[in-house]
C-alpha positions in Angstrom: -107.3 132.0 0.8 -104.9 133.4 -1.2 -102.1 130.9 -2.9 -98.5 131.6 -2.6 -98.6 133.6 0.5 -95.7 133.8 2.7 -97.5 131.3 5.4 -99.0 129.1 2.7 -96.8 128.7 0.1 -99.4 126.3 -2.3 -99.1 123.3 -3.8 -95.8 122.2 -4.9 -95.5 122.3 -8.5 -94.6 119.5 -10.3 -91.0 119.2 -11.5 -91.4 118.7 -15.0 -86.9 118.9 -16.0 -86.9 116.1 -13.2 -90.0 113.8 -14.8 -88.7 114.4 -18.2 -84.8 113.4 -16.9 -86.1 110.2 -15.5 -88.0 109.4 -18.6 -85.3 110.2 -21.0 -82.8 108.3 -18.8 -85.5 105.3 -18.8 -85.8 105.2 -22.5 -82.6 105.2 -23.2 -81.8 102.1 -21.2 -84.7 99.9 -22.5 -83.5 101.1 -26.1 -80.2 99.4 -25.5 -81.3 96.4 -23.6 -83.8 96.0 -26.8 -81.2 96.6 -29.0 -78.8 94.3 -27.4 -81.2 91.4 -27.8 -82.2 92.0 -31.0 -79.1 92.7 -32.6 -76.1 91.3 -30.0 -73.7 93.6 -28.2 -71.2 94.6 -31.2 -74.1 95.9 -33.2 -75.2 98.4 -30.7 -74.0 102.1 -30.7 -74.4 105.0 -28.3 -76.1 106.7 -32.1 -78.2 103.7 -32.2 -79.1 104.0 -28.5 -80.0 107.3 -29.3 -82.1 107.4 -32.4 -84.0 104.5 -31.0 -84.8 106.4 -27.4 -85.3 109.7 -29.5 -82.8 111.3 -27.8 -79.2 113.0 -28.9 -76.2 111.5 -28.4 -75.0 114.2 -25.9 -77.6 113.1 -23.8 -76.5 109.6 -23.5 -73.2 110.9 -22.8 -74.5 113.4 -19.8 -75.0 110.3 -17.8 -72.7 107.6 -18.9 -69.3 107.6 -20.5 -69.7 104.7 -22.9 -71.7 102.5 -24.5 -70.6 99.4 -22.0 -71.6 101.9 -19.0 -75.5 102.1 -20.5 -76.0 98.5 -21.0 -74.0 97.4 -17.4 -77.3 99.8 -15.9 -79.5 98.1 -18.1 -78.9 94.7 -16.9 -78.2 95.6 -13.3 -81.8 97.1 -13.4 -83.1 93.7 -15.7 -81.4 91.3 -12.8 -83.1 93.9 -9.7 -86.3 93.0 -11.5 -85.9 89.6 -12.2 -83.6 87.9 -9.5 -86.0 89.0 -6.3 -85.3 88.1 -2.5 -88.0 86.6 -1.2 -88.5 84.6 2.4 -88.8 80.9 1.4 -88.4 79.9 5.1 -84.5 78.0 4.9 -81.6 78.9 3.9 -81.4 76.0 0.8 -85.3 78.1 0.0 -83.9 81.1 -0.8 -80.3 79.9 -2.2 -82.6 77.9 -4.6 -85.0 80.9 -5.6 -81.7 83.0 -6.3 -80.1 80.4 -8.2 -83.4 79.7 -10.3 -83.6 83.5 -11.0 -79.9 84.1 -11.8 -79.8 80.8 -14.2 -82.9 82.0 -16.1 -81.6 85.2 -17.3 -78.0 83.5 -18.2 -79.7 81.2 -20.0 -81.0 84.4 -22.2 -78.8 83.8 -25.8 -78.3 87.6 -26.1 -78.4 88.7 -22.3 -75.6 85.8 -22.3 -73.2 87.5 -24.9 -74.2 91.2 -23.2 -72.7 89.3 -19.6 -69.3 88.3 -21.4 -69.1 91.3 -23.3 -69.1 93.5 -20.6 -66.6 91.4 -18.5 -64.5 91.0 -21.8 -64.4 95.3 -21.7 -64.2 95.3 -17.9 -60.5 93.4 -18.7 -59.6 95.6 -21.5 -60.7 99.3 -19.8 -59.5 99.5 -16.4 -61.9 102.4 -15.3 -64.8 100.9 -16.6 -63.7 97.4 -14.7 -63.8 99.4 -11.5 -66.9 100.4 -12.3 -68.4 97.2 -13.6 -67.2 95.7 -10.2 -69.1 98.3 -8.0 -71.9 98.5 -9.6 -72.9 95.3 -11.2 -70.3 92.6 -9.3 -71.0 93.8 -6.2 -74.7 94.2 -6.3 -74.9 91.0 -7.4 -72.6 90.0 -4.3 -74.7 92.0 -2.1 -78.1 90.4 -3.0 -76.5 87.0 -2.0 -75.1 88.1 1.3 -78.6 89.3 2.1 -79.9 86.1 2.0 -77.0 84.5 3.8 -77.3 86.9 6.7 -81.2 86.2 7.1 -80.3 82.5 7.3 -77.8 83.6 9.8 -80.6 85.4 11.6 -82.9 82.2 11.3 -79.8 80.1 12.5 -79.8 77.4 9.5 -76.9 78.9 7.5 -73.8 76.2 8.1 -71.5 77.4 10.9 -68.3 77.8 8.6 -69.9 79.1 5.6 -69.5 82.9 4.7 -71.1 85.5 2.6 -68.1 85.7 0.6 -67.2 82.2 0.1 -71.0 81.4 -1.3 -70.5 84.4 -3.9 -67.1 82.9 -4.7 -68.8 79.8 -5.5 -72.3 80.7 -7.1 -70.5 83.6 -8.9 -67.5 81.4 -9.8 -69.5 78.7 -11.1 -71.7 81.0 -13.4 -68.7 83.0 -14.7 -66.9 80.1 -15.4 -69.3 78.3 -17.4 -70.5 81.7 -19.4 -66.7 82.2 -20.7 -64.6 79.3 -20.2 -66.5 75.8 -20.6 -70.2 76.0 -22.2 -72.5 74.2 -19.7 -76.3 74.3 -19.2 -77.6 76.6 -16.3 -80.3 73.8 -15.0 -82.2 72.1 -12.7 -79.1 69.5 -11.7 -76.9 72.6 -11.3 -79.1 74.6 -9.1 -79.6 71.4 -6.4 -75.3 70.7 -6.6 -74.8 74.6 -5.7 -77.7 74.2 -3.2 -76.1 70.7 -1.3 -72.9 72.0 -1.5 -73.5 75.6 0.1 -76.3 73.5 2.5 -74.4 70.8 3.6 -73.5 71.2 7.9 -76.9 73.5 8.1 
């Protein structure tokens, strides 16, 4: 049988502009999340996000307008990977194994500085604070009210408790203490954010 007739059109070909896009676009975020931690977020430059992914500038720029725009993808995509939703069976389960996650990266010197960096910028630019907030703020926001409607679901989340006010609070907490008062992401703070958001289950 003949390939590429009208009925049978053959296999599909692979598209190589696509495979190439994605791996471009994949090499240039790890280059700034490994420059990031190896040099600190005021070091890094779109050219130094390029000459380290092999890429040209004008490439970077195709997909993101700045600088804080690649490194708010690469940690969105770092905290997708690391800060995962499993079922632990109660709500106080999962709260915990979202807490753990989230406090372990924060905990990361350099991945630290990138978080108050970006909010830092997100104050200063406007447009790339609207941005930050829908695509990294909100995520984060979103992750959290999974977890509080599957406890909903299971019917052990506390009667008044909402997905917005638990954000508020584990989102308010680890803000506060990344730019305002230096405090250890630990243990003791985990199981205070897990009794208070518990407490009436």
């Amino acid at each position: 049988m003949d390939a590429g007739t009208a009925d049978d059109p053959g296999p599909e070909r692979p598209r190589r502009g696509r495979r190439r896009s994605e791996g471009s676009r994949d090499a240039i975020l790890q280059a700034a999340a490994e420059l990031v931690i190896e040099h600190g977020y005021a070091a890094v430059s779109i050219e130094k996000i390029a000459q380290r992914a092999g890429v040209g500038k004008q490439t970077i720029y195709r997909w993101w307008p700045s600088k804080g725009d690649v490194l708010m993808e690469a940690l969105a995509r770092k905290a997708d990977v690391h800060i995962t939703l499993p079922d632990e069976g109660s709500w106080a389960a999962d709260l915990r194994h979202l807490l753990d996650d989230s406090f372990a990266l924060a905990r990361e010197p350099q991945l630290g500085e990138l978080l108050r960096a970006l909010m830092v910028e997100a104050q200063l630019d406007p447009a790339f604070g609207t941005r930050f907030r829908a695509e990294f703020l909100e995520r984060r926001r979103a992750a959290l009210a999974t977890l509080v409607e599957r406890a909903r679901q299971r019917g052990d989340l506390p009667a008044a408790l909402t997905a917005g006010f638990a954000a508020d609070v584990v989102f308010g907490v680890l803000w506060y203490r990344l730019l305002a008062i230096p405090q250890p992401f630990d243990h003791h703070l985990t199981e205070h954010l897990v009794a208070l958001l518990t407490a009436g289950a």
